[in-house]
Structures are given as structure tokens and as C-alpha cells.
C-alpha positions as CSV (number, residue, x, y, z in Angstrom):
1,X,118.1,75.7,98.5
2,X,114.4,76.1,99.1
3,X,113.5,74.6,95.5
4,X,115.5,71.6,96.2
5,X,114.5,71.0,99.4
6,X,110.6,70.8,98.2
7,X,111.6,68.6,95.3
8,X,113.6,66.1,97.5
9,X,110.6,66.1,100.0
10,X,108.5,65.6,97.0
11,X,106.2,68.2,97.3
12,X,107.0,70.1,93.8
13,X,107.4,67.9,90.3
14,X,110.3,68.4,87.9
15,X,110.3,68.9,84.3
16,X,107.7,71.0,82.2
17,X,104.6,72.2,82.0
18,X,101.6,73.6,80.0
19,X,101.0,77.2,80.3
20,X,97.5,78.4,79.3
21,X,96.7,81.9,79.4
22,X,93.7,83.2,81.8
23,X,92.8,85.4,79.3
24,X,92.5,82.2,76.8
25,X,90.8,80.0,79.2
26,X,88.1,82.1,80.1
27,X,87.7,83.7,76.4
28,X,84.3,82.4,74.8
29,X,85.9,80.8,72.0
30,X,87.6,78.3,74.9
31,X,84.7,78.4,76.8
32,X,82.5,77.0,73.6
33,X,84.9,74.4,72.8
34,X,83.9,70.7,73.2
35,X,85.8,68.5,75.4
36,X,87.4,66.2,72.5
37,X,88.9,69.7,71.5
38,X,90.0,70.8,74.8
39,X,91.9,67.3,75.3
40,X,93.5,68.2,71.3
41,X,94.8,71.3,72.9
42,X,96.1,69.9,76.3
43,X,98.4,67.2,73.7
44,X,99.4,69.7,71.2
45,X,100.4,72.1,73.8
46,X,102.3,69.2,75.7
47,X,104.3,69.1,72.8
48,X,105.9,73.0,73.4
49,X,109.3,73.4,74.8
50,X,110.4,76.4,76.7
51,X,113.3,78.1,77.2
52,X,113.7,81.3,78.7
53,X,110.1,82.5,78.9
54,X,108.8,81.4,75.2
55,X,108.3,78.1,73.1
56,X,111.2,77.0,71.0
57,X,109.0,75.0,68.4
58,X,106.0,76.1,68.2
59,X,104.9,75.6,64.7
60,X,106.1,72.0,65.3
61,X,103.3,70.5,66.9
62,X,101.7,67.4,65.1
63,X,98.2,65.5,65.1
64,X,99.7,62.8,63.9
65,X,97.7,59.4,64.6
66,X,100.3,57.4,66.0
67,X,101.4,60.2,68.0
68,X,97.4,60.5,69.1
69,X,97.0,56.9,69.9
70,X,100.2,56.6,72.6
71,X,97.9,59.5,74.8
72,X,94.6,57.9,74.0
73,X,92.9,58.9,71.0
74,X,90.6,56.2,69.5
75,X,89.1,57.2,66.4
76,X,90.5,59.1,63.9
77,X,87.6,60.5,63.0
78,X,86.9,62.6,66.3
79,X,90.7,63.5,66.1
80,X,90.0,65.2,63.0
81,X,86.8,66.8,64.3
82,X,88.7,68.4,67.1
83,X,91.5,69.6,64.8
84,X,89.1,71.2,62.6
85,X,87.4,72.5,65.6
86,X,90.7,74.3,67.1
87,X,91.1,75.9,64.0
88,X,87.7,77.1,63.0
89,X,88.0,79.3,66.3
90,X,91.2,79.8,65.8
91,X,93.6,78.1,68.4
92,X,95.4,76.6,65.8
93,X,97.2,77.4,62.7
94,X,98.9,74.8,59.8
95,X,102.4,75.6,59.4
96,X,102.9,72.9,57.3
97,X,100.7,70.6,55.1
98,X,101.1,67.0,55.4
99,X,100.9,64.5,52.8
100,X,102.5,61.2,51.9
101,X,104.7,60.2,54.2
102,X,104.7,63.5,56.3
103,X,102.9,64.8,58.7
104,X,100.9,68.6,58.7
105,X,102.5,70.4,61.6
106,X,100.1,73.4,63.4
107,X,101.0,76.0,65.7
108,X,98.6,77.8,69.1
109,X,98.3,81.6,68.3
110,X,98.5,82.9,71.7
111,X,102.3,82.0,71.3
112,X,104.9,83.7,67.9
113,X,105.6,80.7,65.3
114,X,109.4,79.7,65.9
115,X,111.5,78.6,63.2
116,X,111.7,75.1,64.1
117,X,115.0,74.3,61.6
118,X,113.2,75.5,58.3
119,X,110.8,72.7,58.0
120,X,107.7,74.7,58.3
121,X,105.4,76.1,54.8
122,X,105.0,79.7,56.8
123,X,107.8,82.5,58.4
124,X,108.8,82.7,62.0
125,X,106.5,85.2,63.3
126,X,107.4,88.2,65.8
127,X,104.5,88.6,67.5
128,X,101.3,85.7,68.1
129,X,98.4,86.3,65.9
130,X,96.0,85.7,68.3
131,X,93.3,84.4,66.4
132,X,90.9,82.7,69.1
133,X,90.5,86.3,70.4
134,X,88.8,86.7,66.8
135,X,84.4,86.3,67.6
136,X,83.0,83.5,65.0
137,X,79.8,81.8,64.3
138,X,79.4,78.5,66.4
139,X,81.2,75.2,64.6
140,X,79.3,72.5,63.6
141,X,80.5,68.7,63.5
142,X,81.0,67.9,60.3
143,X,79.2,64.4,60.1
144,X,80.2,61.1,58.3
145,X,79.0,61.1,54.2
146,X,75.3,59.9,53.9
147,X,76.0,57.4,50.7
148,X,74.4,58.6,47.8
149,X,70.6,56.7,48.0
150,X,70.6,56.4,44.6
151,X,73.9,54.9,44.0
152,X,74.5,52.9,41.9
153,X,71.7,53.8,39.3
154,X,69.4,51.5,39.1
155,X,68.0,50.8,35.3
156,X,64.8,50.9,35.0
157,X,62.7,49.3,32.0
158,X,60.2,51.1,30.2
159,X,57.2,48.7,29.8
160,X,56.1,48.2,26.1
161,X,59.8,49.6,24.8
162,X,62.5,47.4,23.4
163,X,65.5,48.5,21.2
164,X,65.8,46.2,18.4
């Protein structure tokens, strides 16, 4: 009775919710995140379902840009940064590679990959491997390709020398 009563006085919100860890919050992997990847992590775990106690489909979480745009991404490019960021310190794992016309699918360690109908590239797992736990060296942005500065080649004539 007491739950309902707080939801009809509208004090407590239905439906679910994002459960983060303490332990992964205040680990210095997290804390050394940027805030494009934080945000990442925020979607992708929006994306879990729960039913008694653990994720259902995790391993089914996608990046996918026109998933990305609807909760405000605007550049593909950061997206990718930030996905490339989660996994260099190990918040993320593929499950599946995407390619044409499908979409690579990741999962958050702190949580066991489910099976998520047999659609994944890697095994349900038991236990999470709780990589972000794992110390690394500090990411770096990868950065747009400098054009080549000598592309394309020029020709250059040597004075005095003519095939004939």
C-alpha cells in the first residue's frame, strides 16, 4: 500500500532505472573518463532491462547513430571517440561486430553477458569480467587524419633534362 500511495501522490517515478555500482563510480578508470564518455555510458546503460536482480540483454546494447541522435548525439565523430574511450578502459566489450546493414552490439563488464536470443559473436558469460577494475595508461583522442602534405605528388622538372 505504501508504494502506491507515494506513486499516486507522485512523489516516487515508475518504470526503470540505471544502476551504477559505487565501487564503479568512484574507481579511477570512471573518475578519468571524459564527459562525452560518461554521457555514452548513461545511454548504453539505459538500454539494460532488469528482471529479478540482473540485466536480461546485456550484450545487446548498440551505438548505433540513429539510435544516438534521438538522445542527442551530434557528431559521429565524438560518438566514436567515446566508444573507443569506454573500451580502452574497459567499460565496454563488442559482443558483436557490425557491418553492412547491422549494427556492432557491446556489453558493460560490471554486469555477466546474457544470451540475448543467439545474436551475439561471444558466449553468455557466468560471471562479469570486470575489466574497468583493470589499471591502464591514460587514452588519448584519436584525432581527425592530417591529409598527406604531399599529396598528390607534384612533378617536378629537372632543368636542362628532356626525354627525347
Amino acid at each position: 500500500m505504501a508504494r502506491t500511495r507515494l506513486k499516486a501522490k507522485g512523489r516516487r517515478e515508475s518504470g526503470a532505472f540505471v544502476p551504477l555500482p559505487v565501487s564503479v563510480l568512484n574507481h579511477r578508470n570512471f573518475l578519468g573518463l571524459s564527459a562525452k564518455a560518461v554521457k555514452l555510458l548513461i545511454d548504453l546503460c539505459a538500454q539494460l532491462r532488469f528482471k529479478r536482480g540482473g540485466p536480461i540483454n546485456n550484450g545487446d546494447l548498440t551505438a548505433a547513430w540513429s539510435i544516438m541522435q534521438e538522445r542527442g548525439w551530434h557528431s559521429k565523430e565524438t560518438l566514436q571517440n567515446a566508444l573507443e574511450e569506454l573500451r580502452h578502459y574497459g567499460f565496454l566489450t563488442l559482443t558483436r561486430q557490425g557491418g553492412r546493414n547491422l549494427c556492432s552490439l557491446f556489453a558493460v563488464t560490471w554486469w555477466a553477458i546474457d544470451d540475448c536470443g543467439g545474436k551475439l559473436d561471444v558466449s553468455e558469460t557466468r560471471v562479469p569480467s570486470n575489466d574497468w577494475r583493470n589499471e591502464c595508461e591514460d587514452w588519448t583522442r584519436r584525432t581527425r587524419k592530417n591529409p598527406c602534405p604531399d599529396f598528390p605528388p607534384q612533378l617536378t622538372r629537372l632543368s636542362g633534362q628532356h626525354n627525347q
